[in-house]
C-alpha positions in Angstrom: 59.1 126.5 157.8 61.8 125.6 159.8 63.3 121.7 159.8 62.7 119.8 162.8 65.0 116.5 164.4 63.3 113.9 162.3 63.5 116.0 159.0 66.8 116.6 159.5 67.5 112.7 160.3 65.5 111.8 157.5 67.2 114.6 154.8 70.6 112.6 156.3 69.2 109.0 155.7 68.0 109.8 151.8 71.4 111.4 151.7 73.0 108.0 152.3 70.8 106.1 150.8 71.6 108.2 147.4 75.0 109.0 147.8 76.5 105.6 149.4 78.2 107.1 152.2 77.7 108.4 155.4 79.2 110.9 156.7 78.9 112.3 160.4 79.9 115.7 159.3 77.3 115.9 156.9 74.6 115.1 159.2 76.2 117.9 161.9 76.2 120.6 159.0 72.4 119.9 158.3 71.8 120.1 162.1 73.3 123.8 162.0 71.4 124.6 159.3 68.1 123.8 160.5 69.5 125.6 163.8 68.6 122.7 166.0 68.6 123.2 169.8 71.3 120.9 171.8 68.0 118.4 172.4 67.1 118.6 168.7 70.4 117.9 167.6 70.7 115.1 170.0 67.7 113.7 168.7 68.3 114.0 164.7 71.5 111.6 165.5 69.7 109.5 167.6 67.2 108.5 165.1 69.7 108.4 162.1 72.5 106.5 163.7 69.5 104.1 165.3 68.1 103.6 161.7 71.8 102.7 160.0 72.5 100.7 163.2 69.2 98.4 162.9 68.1 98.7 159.1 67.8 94.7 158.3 65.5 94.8 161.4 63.6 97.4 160.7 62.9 96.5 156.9 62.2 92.7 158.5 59.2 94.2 160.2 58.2 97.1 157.3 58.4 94.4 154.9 55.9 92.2 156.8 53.4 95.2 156.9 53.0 96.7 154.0 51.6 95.5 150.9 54.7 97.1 148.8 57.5 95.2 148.5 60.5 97.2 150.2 62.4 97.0 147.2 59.8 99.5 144.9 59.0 102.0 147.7 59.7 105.5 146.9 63.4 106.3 148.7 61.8 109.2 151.1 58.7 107.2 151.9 60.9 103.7 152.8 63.1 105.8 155.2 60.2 107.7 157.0 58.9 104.2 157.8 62.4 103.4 159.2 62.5 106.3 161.1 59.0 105.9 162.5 59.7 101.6 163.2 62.8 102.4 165.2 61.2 104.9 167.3 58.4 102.2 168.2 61.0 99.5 168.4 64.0 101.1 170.2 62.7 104.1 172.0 61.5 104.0 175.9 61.0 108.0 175.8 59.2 108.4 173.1 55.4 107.5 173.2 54.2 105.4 170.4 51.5 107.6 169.6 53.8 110.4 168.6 55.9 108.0 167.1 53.8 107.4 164.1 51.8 110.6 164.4 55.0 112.8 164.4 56.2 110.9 161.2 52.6 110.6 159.6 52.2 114.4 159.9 56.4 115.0 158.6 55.1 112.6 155.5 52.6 115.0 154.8 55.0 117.3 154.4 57.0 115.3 152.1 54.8 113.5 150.2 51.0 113.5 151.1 49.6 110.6 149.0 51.3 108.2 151.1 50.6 109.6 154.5 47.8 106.4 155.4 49.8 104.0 153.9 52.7 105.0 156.2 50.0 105.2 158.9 48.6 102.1 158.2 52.5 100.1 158.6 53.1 101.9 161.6 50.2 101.2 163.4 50.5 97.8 162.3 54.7 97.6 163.7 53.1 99.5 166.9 51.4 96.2 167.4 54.2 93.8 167.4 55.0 92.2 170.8 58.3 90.9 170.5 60.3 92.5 167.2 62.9 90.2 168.2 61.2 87.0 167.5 62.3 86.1 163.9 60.8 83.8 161.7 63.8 82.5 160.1 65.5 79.1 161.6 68.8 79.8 159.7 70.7 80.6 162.7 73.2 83.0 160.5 70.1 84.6 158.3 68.3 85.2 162.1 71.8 87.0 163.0 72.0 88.8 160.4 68.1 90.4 160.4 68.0 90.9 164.6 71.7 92.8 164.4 71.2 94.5 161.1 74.9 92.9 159.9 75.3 91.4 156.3 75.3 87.5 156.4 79.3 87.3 155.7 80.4 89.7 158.9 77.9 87.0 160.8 79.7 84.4 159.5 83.6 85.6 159.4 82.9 86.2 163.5 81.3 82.8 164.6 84.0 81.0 162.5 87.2 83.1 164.2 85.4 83.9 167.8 82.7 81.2 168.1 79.3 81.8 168.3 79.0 83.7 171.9 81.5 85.9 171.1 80.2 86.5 167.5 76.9 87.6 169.2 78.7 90.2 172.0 80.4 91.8 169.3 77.1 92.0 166.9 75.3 93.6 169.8 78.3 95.9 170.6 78.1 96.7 167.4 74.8 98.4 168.0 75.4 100.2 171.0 75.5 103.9 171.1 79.3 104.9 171.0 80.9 107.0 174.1 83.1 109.8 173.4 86.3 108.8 174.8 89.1 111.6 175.3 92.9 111.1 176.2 94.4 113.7 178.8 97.2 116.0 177.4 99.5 115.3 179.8 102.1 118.2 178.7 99.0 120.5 179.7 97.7 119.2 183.0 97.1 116.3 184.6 94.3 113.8 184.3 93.4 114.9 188.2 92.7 118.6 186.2 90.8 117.3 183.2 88.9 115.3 185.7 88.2 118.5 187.7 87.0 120.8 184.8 84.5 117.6 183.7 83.2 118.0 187.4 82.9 121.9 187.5 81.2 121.8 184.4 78.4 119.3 185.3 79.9 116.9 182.5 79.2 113.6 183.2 82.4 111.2 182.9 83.8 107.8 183.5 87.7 107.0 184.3 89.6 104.0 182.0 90.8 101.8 184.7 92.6 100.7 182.2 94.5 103.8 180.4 96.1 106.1 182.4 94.4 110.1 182.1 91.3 108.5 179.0 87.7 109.5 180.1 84.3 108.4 178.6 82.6 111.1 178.8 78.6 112.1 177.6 75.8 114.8 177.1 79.0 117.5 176.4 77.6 118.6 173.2 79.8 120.1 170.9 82.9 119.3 171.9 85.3 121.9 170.7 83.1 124.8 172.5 84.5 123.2 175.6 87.4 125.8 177.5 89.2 122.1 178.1 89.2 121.9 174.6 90.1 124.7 173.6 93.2 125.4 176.1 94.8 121.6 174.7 94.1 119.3 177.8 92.4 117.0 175.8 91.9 115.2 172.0 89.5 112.7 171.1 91.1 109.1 171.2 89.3 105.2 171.5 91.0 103.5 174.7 92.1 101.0 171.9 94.2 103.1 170.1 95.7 104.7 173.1 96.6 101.0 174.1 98.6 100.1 170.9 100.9 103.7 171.6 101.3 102.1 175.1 102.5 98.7 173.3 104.6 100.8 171.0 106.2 102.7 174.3 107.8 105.4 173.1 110.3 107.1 174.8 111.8 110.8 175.5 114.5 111.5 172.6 113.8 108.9 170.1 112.8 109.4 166.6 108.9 108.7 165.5 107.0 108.0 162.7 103.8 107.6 162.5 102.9 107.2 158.4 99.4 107.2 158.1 98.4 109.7 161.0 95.1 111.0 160.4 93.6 112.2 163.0 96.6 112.3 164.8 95.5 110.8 168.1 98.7 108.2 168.3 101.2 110.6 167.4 99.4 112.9 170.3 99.7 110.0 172.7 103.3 109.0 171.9 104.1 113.1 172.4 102.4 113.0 175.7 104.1 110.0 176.9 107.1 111.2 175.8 107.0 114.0 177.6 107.0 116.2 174.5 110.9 115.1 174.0 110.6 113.3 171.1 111.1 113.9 167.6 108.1 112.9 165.9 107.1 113.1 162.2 103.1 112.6 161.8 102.4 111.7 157.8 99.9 111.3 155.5 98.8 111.3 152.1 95.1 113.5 152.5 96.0 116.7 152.4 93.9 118.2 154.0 93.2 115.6 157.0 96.8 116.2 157.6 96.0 119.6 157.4 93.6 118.6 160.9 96.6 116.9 162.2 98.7 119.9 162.3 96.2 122.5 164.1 95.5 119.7 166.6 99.0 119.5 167.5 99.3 123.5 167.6 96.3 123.5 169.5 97.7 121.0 172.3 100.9 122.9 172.3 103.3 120.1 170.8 105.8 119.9 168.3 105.0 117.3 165.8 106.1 117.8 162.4 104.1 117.1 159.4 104.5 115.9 155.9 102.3 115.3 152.7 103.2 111.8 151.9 102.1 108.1 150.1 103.2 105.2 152.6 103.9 102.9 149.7 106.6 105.2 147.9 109.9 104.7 149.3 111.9 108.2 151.3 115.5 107.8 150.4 116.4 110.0 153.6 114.2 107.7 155.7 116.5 104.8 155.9 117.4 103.3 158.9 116.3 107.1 160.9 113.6 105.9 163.1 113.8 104.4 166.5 109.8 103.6 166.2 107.2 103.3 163.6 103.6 103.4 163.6 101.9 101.7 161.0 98.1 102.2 161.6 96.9 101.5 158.5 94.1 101.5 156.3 91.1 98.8 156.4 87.8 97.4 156.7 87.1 99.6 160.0 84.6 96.7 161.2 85.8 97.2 164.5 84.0 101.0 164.8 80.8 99.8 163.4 78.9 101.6 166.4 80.5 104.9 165.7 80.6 104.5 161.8 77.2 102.2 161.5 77.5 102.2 157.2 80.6 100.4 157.8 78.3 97.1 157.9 77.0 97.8 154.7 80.7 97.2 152.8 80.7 94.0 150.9 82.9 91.3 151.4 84.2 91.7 147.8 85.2 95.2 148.3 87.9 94.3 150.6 90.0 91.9 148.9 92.4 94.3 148.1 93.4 95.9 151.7 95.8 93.2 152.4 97.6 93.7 149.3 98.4 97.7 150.6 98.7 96.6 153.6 101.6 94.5 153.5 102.8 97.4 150.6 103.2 99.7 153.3 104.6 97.9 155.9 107.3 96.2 153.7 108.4 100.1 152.7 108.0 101.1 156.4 110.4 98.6 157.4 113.4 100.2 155.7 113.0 103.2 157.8 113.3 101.4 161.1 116.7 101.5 162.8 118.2 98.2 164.0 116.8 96.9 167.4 114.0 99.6 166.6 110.2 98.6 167.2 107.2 98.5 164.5 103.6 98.9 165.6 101.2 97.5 162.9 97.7 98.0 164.1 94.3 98.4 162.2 90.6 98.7 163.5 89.3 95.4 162.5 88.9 91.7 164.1 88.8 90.1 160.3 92.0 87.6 159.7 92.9 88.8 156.6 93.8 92.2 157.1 95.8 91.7 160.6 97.4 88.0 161.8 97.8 87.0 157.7 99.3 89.7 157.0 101.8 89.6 159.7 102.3 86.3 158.8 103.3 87.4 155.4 105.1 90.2 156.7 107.4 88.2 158.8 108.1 85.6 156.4 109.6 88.4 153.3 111.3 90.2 156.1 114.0 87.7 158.0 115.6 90.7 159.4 112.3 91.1 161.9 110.5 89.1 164.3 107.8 89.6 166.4 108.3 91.0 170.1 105.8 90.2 173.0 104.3 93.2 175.2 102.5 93.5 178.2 98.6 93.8 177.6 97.4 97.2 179.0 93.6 95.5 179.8 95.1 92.5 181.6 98.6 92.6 182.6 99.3 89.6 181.2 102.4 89.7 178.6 101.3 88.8 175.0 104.1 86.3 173.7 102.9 85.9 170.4 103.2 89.7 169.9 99.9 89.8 169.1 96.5 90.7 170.1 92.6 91.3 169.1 90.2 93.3 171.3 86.8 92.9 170.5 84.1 95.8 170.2 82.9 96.4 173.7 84.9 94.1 176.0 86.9 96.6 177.2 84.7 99.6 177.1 86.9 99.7 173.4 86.6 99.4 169.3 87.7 96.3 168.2 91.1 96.7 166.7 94.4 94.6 166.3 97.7 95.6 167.7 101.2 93.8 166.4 104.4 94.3 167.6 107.8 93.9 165.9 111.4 93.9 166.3 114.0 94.8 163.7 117.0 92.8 164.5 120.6 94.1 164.4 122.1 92.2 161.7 
């Protein structure tokens, strides 16, 4: 029998739940083996990303229903009630009787003996008036439950953004993520990319913010697009596209970018550049440079690649490169609405980034020419993994000093060389962006 959208989401979820790790392409690979229609496929990711997105939420409210602790439930049973309570909770389109009868009848499917205790919970969370109303008065423990974030993200925000911001960005957080796409402007303009999106019924918003980016949704599968396919577009968050436009590269300067992966800033910096820089786009995952590389021959630039570790020193490298991008590794808790699992990381589990951090960018410093310009930007809001490490940066390397730009969301000129945007505030990911200056000494 074939697998319909909320098997499929619920093979994905016990995948996750089992393996750890979630992982987008997995879910799209089930969804073209169960040969789900566009609607279908729509739906399987709807449900699964909603679940990962609102899990402390939804086990807030099983956990009050049921007689079973959340804890001993069987794995498959505990994430067909999660798929069943966020469908009640979170979905205007879908009745609530076919909420819980669509997953009562897929648990009969799965595991029969527990088909009227799954209908008995459901029925139960179909009753709740306000799933919002939390009985907890710990104002971090309420936080943490309502936006499905572990207690120490709750508290790492409030403390650095105060508690308004903290709660934007936790509801951010949990908003469904746009595709946003950067025009290649060494294939057409963004007047032409804007066309095709029209002629093709596609529907689209404009960046005011970054020249030739589009949010764009209900495209499908991206790279069955002609657009895509003929180069005059890649997939790039407004944020990232911002810290290229810090960087500003220009036409016949030398470029390294030396953790590229996707690719998407050395793409920009090619496309600003007019395709008249020399630009070497590294990495040390084989095969995700492998991706870099038929993405550049796919939007008809000339970016050279090389296998490579960021923290071991290239003799030949010295003093070569007019810019550098360092866009390193890190906690990603700035793209927790497009990679929901992110939340799940434990505080403990990043005490070592700053440590390769500041690794890489002490060895990427030797490569920079004098008067040359350093980009050190990462996908995260947390303290320890952007303004302390530039800190620390800047005080073992005398020869640099940070450089203030103009920001591309405001206009106004950054002095301290420095900023953070939050998830959401500009239509972006959160994410950091650094500027520095190598002085001729």
């Amino acid at each position: 029998m074939p697998k319909n959208a909320r098997e499929v989401a619920l093979d994905a979820l016990v995948s996750w739940q089992t393996g750890g790790v979630w992982s987008a392409n997995r879910l799209k690979n089930m969804i073209e083996r169960a040969e789900l229609d566009p609607r279908d496929a729509a739906l399987a990711t709807y449900i699964s990303q909603g679940v990962l997105q609102n899990l402390y939420l939804l086990d807030y409210h099983i956990a009050r229903n049921s007689r079973i602790s959340v804890k001993k439930m069987e794995i498959r049973v505990l994430n067909l009630l999660r798929i069943g309570a966020f469908q009640l909770i979170f979905s205007s389109s879908i009745p609530k009787r076919a909420a819980v009868n669509e997953t009562v009848a897929l648990c009969g499917k799965k595991n029969r003996s527990a088909t009227g205790f799954v209908n008995a919970v459901l029925r139960a969370i179909s009753r709740i008036e306000d799933p919002f109303e939390i009985d907890e008065k710990n104002e971090i423990k309420r936080l943490s439950i309502i936006y499905s974030h572990p207690e120490w993200i709750c508290r790492a925000l409030q403390t650095k953004f105060g508690s308004e911001e903290a709660t934007k960005v936790l509801a951010a957080d949990n908003d469904i993520p746009p595709v946003t796409v950067q025009t290649n402007l060494l294939r057409g303009s963004a007047d032409k990319l804007e066309a095709y999106f029209m002629g093709e019924g596609i529907t689209y918003l404009k960046n005011e913010y970054i020249p030739g980016c589009f949010e764009i949704r209900g495209a499908g599968d991206l790279e069955k697009l002609e657009a895509y396919k003929d180069g005059l577009f890649w997939v790039q968050d407004a944020a990232s596209a911002a810290a290229v436009l810090v960087l500003a590269p220009e036409k016949n300067e030398k470029l390294l970018d030396i953790c590229s992966a996707p690719g998407g800033k050395s793409f920009f910096a090619a496309s600003i550049a007019e395709g008249r820089a020399e630009i070497l786009s590294c990495d040390i995952h084989r095969r995700k440079l492998g991706l870099v590389k038929a993405s550049s021959a796919r939007l008809g630039m000339n970016i050279k690649t090389r296998e490579n570790d960021a923290r071991v020193f290239v003799p030949e490298w010295e003093n070569k490169f007019d810019r550098i991008i360092c866009d390193l590794p890190c906690s990603g808790t700035g793209i927790i609405r497009k990679k929901p699992d992110i939340r799940f990381k434990s505080e403990e589990s990043l005490e070592q980034l700053p440590e390769l951090q500041i690794e890489i960018l002490n060895n990427a410093a030797r490569y920079l020419k004098p008067e040359g310009r350093m980009l050190y930007s990462t996908c995260t809001w947390r303290t320890e993994e952007n303004e302390d490490v530039v800190e620390r940066f800047i005080m073992g390397n005398r020869g640099f000093d940070l450089t203030g730009f103009d920001n591309p969301f405001t206009g106004e000129t950054e002095n301290a060389g420095m900023m953070t945007l939050l998830p959401g505030k500009y239509g972006t990911d959160g994410f950091f962006i650094c500027l520095m200056r190598k002085k001729d000494v």
